[in-house]
C-alpha positions as CSV (number, residue, x, y, z in Angstrom):
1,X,16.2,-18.6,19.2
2,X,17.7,-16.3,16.7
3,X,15.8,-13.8,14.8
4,X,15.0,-15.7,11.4
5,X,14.0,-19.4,13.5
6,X,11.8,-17.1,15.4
7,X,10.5,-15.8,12.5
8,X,10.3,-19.0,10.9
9,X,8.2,-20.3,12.9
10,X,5.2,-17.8,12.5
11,X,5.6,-18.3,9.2
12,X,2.3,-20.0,8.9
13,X,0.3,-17.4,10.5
14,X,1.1,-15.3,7.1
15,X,-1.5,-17.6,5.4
16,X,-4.3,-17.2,7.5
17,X,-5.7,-13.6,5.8
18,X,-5.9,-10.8,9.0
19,X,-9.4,-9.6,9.6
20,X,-10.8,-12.9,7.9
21,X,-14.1,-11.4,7.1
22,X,-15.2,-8.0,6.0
23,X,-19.0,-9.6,6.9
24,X,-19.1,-7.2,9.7
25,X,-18.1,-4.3,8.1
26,X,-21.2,-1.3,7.1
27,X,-21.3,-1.8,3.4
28,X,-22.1,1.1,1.6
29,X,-24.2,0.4,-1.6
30,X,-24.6,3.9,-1.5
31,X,-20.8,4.3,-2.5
32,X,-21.5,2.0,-5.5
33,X,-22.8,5.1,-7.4
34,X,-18.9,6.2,-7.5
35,X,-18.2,3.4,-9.2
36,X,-20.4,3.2,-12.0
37,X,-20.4,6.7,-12.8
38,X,-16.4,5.8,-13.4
39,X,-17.7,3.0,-15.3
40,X,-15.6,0.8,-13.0
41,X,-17.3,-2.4,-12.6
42,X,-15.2,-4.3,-10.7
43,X,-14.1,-3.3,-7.8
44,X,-13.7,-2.8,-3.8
45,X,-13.0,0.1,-1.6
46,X,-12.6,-0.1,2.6
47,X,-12.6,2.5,4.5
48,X,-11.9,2.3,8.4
49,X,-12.4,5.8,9.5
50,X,-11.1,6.7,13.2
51,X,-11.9,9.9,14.4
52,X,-14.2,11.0,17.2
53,X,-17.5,11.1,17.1
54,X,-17.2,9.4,13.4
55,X,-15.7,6.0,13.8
56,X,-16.6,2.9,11.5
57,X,-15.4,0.5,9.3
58,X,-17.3,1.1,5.8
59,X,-16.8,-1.7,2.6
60,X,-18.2,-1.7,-0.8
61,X,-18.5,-5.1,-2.6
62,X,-17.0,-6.9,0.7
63,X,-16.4,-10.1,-0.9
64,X,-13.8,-8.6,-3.0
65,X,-12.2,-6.8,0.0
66,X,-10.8,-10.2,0.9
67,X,-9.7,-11.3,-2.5
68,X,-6.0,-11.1,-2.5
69,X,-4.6,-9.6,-5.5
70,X,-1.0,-8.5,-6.5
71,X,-0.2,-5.4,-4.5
72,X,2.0,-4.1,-7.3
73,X,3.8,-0.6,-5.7
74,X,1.7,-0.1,-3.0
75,X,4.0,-2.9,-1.5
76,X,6.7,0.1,-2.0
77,X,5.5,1.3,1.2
78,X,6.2,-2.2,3.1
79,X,9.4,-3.1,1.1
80,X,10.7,0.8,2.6
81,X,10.8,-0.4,5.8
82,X,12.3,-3.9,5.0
83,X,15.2,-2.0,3.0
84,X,15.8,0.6,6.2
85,X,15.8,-2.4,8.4
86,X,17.9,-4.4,6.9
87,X,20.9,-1.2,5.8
88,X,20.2,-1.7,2.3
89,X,19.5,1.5,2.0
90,X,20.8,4.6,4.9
91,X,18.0,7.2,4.8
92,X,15.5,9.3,1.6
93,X,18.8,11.3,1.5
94,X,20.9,8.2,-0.4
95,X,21.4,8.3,-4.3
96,X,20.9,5.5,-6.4
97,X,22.6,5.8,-9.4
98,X,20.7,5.6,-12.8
99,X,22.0,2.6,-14.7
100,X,21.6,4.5,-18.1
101,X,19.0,2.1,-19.7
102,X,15.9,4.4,-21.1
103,X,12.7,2.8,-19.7
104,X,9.2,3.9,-20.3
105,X,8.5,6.1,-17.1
106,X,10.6,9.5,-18.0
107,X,11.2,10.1,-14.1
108,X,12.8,6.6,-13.9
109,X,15.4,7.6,-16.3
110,X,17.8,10.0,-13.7
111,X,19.2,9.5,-10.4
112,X,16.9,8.7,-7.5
113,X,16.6,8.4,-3.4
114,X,13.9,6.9,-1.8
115,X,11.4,9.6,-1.4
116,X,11.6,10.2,-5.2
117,X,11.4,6.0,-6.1
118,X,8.3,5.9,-3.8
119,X,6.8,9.0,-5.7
120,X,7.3,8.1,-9.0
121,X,7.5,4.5,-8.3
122,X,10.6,3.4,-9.6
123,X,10.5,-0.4,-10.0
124,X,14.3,-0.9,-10.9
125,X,15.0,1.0,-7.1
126,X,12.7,-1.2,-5.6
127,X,14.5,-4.4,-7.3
128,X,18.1,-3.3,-6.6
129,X,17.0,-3.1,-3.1
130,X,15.5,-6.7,-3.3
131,X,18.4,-8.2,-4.6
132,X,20.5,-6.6,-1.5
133,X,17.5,-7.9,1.0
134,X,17.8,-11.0,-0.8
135,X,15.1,-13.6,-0.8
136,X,15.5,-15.2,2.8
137,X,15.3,-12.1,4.5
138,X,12.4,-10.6,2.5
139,X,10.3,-14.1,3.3
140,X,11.4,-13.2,7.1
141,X,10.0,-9.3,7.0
142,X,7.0,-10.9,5.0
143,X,6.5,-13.4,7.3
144,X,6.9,-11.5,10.5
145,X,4.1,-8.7,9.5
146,X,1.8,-11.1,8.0
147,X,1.7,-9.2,5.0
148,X,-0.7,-11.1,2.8
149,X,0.0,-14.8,1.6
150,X,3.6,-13.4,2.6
151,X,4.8,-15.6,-0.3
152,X,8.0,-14.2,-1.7
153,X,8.2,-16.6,-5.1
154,X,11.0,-17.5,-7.2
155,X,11.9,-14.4,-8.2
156,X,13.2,-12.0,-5.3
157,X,13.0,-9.2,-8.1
158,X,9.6,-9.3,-8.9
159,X,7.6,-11.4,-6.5
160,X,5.3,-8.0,-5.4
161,X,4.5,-7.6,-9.2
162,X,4.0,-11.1,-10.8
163,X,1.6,-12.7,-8.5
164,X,3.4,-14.4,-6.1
165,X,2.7,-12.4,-3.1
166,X,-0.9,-11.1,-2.8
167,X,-2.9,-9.3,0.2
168,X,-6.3,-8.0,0.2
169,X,-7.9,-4.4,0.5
170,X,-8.8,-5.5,4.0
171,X,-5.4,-6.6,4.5
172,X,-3.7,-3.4,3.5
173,X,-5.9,-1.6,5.5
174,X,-4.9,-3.0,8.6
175,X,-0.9,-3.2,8.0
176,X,-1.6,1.3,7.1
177,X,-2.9,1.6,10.6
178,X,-0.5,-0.7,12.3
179,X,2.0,1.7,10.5
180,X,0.0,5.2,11.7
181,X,0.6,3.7,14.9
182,X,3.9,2.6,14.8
183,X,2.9,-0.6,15.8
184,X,5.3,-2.3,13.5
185,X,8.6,-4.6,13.9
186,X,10.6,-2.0,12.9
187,X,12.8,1.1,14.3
188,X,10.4,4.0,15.0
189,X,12.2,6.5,13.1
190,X,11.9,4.4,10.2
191,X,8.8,4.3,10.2
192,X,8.4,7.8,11.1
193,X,10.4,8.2,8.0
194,X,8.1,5.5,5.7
195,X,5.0,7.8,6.7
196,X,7.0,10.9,5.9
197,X,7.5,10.4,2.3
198,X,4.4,8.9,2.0
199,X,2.7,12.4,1.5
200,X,0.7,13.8,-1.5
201,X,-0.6,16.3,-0.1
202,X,-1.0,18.5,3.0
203,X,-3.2,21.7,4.3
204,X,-3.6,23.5,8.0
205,X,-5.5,20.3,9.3
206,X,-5.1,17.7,7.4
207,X,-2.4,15.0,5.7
208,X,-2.7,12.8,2.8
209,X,-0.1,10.0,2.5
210,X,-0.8,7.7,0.0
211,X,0.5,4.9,-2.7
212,X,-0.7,3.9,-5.9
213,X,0.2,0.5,-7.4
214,X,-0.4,-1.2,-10.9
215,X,-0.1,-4.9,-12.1
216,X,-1.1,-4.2,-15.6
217,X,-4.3,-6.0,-14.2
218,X,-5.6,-4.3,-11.3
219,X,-5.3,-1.0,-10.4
220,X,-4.8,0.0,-6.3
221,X,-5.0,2.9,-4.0
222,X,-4.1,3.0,-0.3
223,X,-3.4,5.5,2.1
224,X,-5.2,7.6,4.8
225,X,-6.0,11.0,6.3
226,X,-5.2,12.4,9.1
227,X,-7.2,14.9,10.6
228,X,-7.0,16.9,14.6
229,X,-9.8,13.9,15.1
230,X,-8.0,10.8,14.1
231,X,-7.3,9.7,11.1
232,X,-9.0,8.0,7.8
233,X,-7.5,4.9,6.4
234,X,-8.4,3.5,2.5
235,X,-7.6,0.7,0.4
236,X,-9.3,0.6,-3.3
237,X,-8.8,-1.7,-6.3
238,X,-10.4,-2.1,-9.2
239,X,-9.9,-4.2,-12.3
240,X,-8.3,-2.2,-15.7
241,X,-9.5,-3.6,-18.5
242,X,-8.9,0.1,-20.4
243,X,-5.5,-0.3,-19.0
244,X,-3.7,3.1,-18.7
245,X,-7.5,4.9,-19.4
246,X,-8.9,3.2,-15.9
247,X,-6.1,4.6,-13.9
248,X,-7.2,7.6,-13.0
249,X,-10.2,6.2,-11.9
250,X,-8.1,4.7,-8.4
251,X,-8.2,8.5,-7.1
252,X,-10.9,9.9,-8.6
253,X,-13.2,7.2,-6.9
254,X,-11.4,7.5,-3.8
255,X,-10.9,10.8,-3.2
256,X,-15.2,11.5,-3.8
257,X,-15.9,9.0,-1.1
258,X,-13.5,10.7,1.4
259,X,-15.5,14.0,0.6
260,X,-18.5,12.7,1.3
261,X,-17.0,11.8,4.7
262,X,-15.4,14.8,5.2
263,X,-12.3,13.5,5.3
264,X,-11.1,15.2,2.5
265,X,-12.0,18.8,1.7
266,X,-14.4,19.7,-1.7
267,X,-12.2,20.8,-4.6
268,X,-12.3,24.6,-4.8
């Protein structure tokens, strides 16, 4: 059986969401505090925290943890590895030439390699790559993670951002610490090198990689930190109905509740 029959026919196990039911999960109504005092609403956050002595699997609002939404760039992170895999792209050292046209994101506007289109989230990198995937072979990589509805759409250049393929907080949660663990269909050094230039920020005993994403609609962060212990993982959305005013709100929620876990240290 070659690889795309084989992949094919798990196909359907993409619509069946992973970790069905957040039910289980300690919810934290305590948490909810961040959110209002962000005045966002409507929203979700997961946390699945694994180190010693601390481990749990936290949720606030869990029926919205399992409500897939468009993962806008935080697919980046996935779509990485589908674009190493598949020689569309050779390493974060490889230069994609600017095409010229001025878009609304300054840093889009010059040259950019990987590690620079995953920081400043440079859509027209991301659909360049696409179009070299191609649609097949991104429904095969979607398909074979069970990433979300792993639904790639009619449009191979914009099906992460126009609603076509959707996952859950819970969702993205669980393909972060498949990827921590290198537990993925995919070459360990790419991975190794996904995780790399995932990373915000960094001090003597701890790592933040993270990705933000934004539909116009819904606002996500995901991520984790990794501590001597074991590591943190998170997954926030929430809606934007202030648009570009509710986006720092992803962090800022985030990053308190990680405090109060000690995950994260208190600003200085």
């Amino acid at each position: 059986m070659t690889r795309l029959a084989h992949l094919a026919a798990v196909a359907l196990l993409a619509l069946i969401p992973l970790n069905a039911s957040a039910d289980d999960w300690q919810q934290r109504p305590d948490w909810a505090d961040v959110f209002a005092e962000q005045k966002a609403v409507n929203g979700t956050l997961v946390i699945v925290d694994k180190r010693e002595g601390r481990a749990g699997r936290f949720v606030v609002n869990p029926g919205r943890a399992n409500e897939r939404l468009s993962p806008a760039s935080t697919f980046k992170v996935p779509h990485a590895l589908f674009a190493l895999d598949a020689g569309a792209v050779d390493d974060e050292f490889e230069v994609f030439p600017w095409d010229g046209t001025e878009r609304d994101v300054p840093a889009w506007n010059q040259d950019q390699t990987l590690r620079s289109a995953l920081r400043y989230s440079t859509v027209w990198v991301f659909q360049r790559l696409a179009n070299q995937i191609g649609r097949e072979r991104e429904q095969a990589y979607l398909s074979e993670i069970g990433y979300g509805n792993a639904r790639v759409g009619d449009d191979v250049g914009t099906f992460w951002l126009d609603g076509s393929l959707r996952v859950s907080a819970v969702e993205q949660v669980d393909f972060l610490e498949r990827l921590y663990d290198m537990a993925l269909p995919f070459a360990e050094a790419d991975q190794r090198l996904v995780k790399d230039i995932m990373i915000n920020e960094a001090d003597r005993d701890w790592i933040l990689r993270a990705k933000s994403g934004w539909d116009g609609q819904v606002g996500w962060w995901i991520g984790w930190v990794e501590r001597p212990s074991g590591p943190v993982f998170f997954a926030l959305n929430l809606d934007t109905p202030e648009r570009l005013a509710d986006l720092p709100k992803r962090e800022a929620i985030t990053r308190d509740v990680l405090r109060r876990l000690k995950a994260l240290p208190a600003p200085e």
